[in-house]
BALUMVEX-163551 format. One record per residue (C-alpha): x, y, z. Coordinates in steps of 0.001 Angstrom, whole numbers, padded with zeros to 6 digits, always signed. Example, Ala and Ser with C-alpha at 12.3 -4.5 7.8 and 13.67 -1.06 7.14 Angstrom:
% BALUMVEX-163551
+012300-004500+007800 +013670-001060+007140 
% end
This chain:
% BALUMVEX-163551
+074188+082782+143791 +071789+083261+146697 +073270+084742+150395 +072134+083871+153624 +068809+086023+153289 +068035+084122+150303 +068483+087260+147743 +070564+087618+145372 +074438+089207+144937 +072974+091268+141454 +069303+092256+143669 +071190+093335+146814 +073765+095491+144090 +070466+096860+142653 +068835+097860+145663 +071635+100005+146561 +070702+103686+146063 +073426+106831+145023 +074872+108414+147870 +075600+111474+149192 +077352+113887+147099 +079723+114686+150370 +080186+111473+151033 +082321+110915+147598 +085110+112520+149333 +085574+110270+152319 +088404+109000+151376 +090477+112423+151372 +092757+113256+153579 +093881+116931+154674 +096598+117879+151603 +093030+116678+149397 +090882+118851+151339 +093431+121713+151021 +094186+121202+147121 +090010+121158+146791 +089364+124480+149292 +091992+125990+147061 +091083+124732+144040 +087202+125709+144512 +088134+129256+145645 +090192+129424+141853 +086664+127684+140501 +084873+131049+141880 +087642+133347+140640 +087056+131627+137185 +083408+131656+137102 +083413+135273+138387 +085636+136679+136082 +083269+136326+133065 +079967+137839+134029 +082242+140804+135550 +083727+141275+131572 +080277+142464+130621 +080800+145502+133149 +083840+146335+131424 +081915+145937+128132 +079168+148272+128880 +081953+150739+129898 +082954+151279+126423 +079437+150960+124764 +078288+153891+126956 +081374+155765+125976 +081248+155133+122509 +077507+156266+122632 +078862+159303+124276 +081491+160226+121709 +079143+159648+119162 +076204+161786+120270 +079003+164736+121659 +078460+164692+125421 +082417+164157+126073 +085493+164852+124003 +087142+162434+121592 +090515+162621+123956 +088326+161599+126821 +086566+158934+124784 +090118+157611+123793 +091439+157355+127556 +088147+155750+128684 +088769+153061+126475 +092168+152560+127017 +091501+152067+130730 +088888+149821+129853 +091188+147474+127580 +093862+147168+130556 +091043+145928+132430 +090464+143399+129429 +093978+141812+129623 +093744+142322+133665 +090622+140103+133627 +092167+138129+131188 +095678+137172+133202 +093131+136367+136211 +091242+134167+134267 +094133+132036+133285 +095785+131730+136641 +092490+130861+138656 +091278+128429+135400 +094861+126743+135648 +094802+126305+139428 +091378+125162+139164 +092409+122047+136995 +095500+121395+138508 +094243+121382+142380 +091041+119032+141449 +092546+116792+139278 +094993+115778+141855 +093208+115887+144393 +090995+113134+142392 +093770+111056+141287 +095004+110921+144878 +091594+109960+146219 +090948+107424+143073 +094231+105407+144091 +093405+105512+147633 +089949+103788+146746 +091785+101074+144222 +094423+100285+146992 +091074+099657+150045 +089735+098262+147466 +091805+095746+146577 +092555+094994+150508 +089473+094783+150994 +088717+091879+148801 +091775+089998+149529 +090239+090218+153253 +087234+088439+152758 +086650+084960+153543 +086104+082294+151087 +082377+082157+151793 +081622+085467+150495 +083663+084232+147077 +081196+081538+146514 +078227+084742+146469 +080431+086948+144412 +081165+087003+140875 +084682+087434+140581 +084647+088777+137495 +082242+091718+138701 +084523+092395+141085 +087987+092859+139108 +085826+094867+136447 +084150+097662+139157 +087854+097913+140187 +088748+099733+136435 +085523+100971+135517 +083210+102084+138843 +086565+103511+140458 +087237+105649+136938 +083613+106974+137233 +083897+108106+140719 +087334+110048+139861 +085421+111735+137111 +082946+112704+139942 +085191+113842+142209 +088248+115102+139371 +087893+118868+137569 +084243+118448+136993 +083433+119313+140805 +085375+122493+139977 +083667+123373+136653 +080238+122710+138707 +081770+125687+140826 +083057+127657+138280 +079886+127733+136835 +077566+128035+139773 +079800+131286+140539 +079248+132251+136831 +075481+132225+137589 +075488+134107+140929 +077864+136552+140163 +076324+137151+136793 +072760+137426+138311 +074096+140212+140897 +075455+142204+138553 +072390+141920+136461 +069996+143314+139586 +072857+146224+140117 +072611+147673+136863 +069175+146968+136169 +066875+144358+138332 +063964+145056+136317 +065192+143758+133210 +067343+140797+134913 +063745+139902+136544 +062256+139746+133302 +065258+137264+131450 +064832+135483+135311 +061654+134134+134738 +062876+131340+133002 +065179+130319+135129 +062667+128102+137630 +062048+126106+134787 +065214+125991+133898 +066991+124288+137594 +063457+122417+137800 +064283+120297+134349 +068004+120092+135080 +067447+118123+138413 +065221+115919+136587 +067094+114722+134269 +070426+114502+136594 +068151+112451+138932 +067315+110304+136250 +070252+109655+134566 +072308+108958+137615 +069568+105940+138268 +070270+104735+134760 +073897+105189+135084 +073920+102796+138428 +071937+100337+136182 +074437+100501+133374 +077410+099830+135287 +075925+096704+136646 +075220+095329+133020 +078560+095891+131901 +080179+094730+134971 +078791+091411+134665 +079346+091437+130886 +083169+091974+131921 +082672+088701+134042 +081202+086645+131882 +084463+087458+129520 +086541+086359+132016 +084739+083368+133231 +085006+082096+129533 +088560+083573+128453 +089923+081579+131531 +088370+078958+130785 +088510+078715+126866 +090085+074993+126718 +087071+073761+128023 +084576+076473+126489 +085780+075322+122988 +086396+071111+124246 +082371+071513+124803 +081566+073285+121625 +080351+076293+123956 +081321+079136+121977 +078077+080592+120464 +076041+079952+124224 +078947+082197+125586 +078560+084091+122854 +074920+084846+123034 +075289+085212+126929 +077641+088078+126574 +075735+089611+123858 +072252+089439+126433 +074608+090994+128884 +075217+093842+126678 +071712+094475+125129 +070501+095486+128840 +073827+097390+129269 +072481+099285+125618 +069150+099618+126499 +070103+101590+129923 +072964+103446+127852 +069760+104474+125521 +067680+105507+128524 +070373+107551+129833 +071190+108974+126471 +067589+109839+126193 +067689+111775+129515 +071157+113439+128913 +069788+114469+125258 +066461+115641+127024 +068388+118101+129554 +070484+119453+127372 +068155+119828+125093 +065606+121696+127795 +068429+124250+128998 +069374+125486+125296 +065195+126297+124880 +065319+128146+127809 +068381+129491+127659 +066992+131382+124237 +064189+132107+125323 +065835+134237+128004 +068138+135727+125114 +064292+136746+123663 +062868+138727+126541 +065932+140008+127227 +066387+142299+124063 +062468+143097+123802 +062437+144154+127427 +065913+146306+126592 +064780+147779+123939 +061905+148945+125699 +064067+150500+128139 +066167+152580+126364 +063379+153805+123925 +061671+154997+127704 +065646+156709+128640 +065279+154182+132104 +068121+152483+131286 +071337+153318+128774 +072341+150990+126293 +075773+149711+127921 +073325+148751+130879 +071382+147309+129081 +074040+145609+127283 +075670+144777+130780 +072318+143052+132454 +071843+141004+129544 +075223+139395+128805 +075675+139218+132450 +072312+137146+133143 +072513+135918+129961 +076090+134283+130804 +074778+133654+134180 +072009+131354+132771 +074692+129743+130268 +076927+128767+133279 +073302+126628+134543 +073398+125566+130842 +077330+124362+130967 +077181+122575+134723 +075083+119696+132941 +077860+117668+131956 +079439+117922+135542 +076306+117297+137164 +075758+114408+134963 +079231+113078+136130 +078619+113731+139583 +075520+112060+139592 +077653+108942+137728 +080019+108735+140339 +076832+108640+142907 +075991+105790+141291 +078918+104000+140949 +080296+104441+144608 +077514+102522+146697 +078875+099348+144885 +082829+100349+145926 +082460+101600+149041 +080040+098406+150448 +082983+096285+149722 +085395+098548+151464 +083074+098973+154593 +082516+095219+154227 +083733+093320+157770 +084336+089907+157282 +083415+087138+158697 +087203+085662+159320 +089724+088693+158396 +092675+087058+156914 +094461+090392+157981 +093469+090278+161541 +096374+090149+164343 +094039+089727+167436 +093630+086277+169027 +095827+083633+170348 +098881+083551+168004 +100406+079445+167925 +103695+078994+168206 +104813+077072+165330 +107536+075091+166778 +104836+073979+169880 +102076+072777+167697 +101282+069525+167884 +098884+069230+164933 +096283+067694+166839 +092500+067906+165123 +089089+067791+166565 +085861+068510+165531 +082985+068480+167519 +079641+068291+166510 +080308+070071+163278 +077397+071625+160864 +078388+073324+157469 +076687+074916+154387 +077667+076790+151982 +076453+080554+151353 +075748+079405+147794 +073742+076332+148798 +071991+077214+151968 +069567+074367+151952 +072163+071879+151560 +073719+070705+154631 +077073+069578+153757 +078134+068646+157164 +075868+067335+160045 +077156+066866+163747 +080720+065469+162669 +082986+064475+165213 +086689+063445+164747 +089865+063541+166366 +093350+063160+164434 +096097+062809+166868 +099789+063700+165903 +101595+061566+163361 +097833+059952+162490 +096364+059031+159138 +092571+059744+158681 +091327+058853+155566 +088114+060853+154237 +085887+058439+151685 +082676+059263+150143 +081056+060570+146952 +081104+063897+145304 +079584+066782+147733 +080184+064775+150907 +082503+066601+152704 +085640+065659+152026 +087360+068851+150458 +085237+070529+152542 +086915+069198+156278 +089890+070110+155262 +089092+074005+154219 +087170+074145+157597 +091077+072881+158955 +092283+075686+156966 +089732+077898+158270 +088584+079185+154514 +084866+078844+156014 +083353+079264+159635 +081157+076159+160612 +077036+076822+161511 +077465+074880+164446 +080222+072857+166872 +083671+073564+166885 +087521+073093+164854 +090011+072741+167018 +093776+072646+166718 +095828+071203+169892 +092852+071202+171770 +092192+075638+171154 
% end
């Protein structure tokens, strides 16, 4: 169906790039913003609490390279390590309080925002006037509800807080790494460019083929409903295998972008393990090379490479949130249009002159009338009509098919706005 600028509902829907990461969360109000502050200070906690382990851990290398060689006492050796295993569980109890905040907090935060979005939504649609129905695919429009609003929560749900977690992961693992030893963390840091370079990439890409997807299987989803509410007359007509292979062309696109994206998803992941390895490569030649020169000891050594090493793995485990985040982009362009969407008569609307009922009259005029349709633009359906039905009158409307007739009285009914002239009602 074309619109007034003579492109189509699926091209405009197209043309609509992701947004704004930020602007996912417009919809939250202050008890969201609170549960996510709170909830992304837990996500550091988390993410920190791992790289700082490997401290711990080259604590009781170096003492157990101590014992061994003689330089402290075995009573000494014993303590050390006891302190260090109360750190353990100390680092452990943190870790399960901040992780279990971090979940909590985002996920409702996101289910709070998701049924905020359904509910404007939903208004939003029942707002719009009947002209914007005939350049809409209904069917489109009760699928995005289900599936483009699920994507967005999954955008905006725990995975924001795992993309914090593990950003934290990576900073605070990289700082400890150029504490105990920057020349070494430099060294496994070399492939990290490479590694954030690939990653945005692929995130870029797949959230383009993500957009793409949803569009295919939204209209898929309306092309089910078109026929399932129709089905008496699909199967009166013998139509079943046209539906049929219309659903199934629906769905081949909606495959081919899902193989694309797949592609690109397999691609990233794919890119950060390699790297990721490779790091894990220069990391113990470079170490080794340390300690055989005494510049470093081995529970440094130990320490700079599990804590860049973890550091780079929290780059390596953020994919599948920026991947969802980068869904969501592309799903909420689509949403949010039709929730920003004014229309053209808002069935909602309390401004203007409200009629009493018991003082109408039910008097009718038009004058000098000119209608089309959104979906038929060059097709003037009404030119310069002129009545008048007084109270109590009959009017009879008489023509063929696509005259008019249903047409005069939806204009009564305001469905539709006339091009030109005016529809009055007692004379207002």
């Amino acid at each position: 169906a074309n619109g007034a600028d003579g492109t189509s509902a699926e091209q405009q829907e197209e043309a609509v790039k992701p947004i704004g990461m930020m602007k996912l969360f417009r919809f939250a109000d202050r008890w969201d913003v609170l549960c996510i502050v709170i909830g992304a200070l837990m996500s550091m906690v988390h993410g920190a609490s791992t790289p700082i382990f490997t401290i711990v851990f080259g604590d009781v290398i170096n003492t157990l390279g101590d014992n061994n060689g003689g330089t402290i006492s075995p009573e000494d050796a014993l303590q050390s390590i006891k302190d260090s295993a109360i750190w353990f569980v100390v680092l452990g109890v943190i870790a399960f309080v901040s992780s279990l905040l971090q979940v909590l907090l985002f996920l409702i935060a996101g289910a709070r925002q998701a049924q905020r979005i359904r509910k404007l939504y939903i208004e939003s649609v029942f707002r719009q006037e009947m002209g914007w129905y005939d350049s809409m695919d209904t069917g489109v429009l009760t699928s995005r509800v289900a599936g483009d609003v699920d994507v967005i929560f999954n955008g905006i749900g725990d995975k924001v807080g795992s993309l914090v977690q593990f950003f934290s992961m990576f900073v605070v693992g990289f700082i400890i790494g150029f504490v105990y030893g920057w020349l070494l963390t430099l060294v496994i840091l070399s492939v990290v460019p490479v590694l954030v370079l690939s990653g945005a990439l692929f995130a870029k890409a797949s959230a383009s083929a993500t957009a793409q997807g949803q569009e295919a299987y939204a209209r898929a989803g309306g092309i089910a409903e078109e026929v399932l509410s129709l089905i008496r007359t699909v199967v009166a007509f013998g139509g079943e295998e046209r539906e049929i292979e219309r659903y199934e062309g629906e769905l081949e696109g909606a495959y081919k972008v899902g193989v694309k994206r797949a592609h690109y998803q397999g691609l990233g992941m794919g890119a950060t393990m390699f790297f990721i390895f490779s790091s894990y490569a220069l990391g113990f030649w470079f170490g080794n090379k340390m300690v055989q020169e005494n510049r470093m000891s081995p529970g440094d050594v130990l320490t700079v490479f599990f804590s860049v090493v973890i550091g780079a793995m929290g780059l390596g485990q953020a994919t599948p949130a920026v991947t969802a985040i980068a869904q969501a982009r592309g799903a909420a362009p689509k949403v949010f249009e039709i929730i920003d969407r004014t229309p053209e008569i808002d069935n909602f609307s309390m401004e203007g002159e409200v009629l009493d009922s018991e003082k109408v009259r039910g008097e009718i005029q038009f004058r000098d009338v000119d209608f089309t349709y959104a979906s038929r633009q060059g097709e003037l359906i009404l030119n310069k009509m002129s009545i008048s039905v007084g109270n109590g009158q009959t009017l009879a409307l008489v023509g063929p098919s696509g005259c008019g007739k249903s047409t005069t009285i939806q204009l009564v009914e305001r469905f539709y706005e006339p091009l030109a002239g005016t529809v009055l009602l007692d004379g207002k």
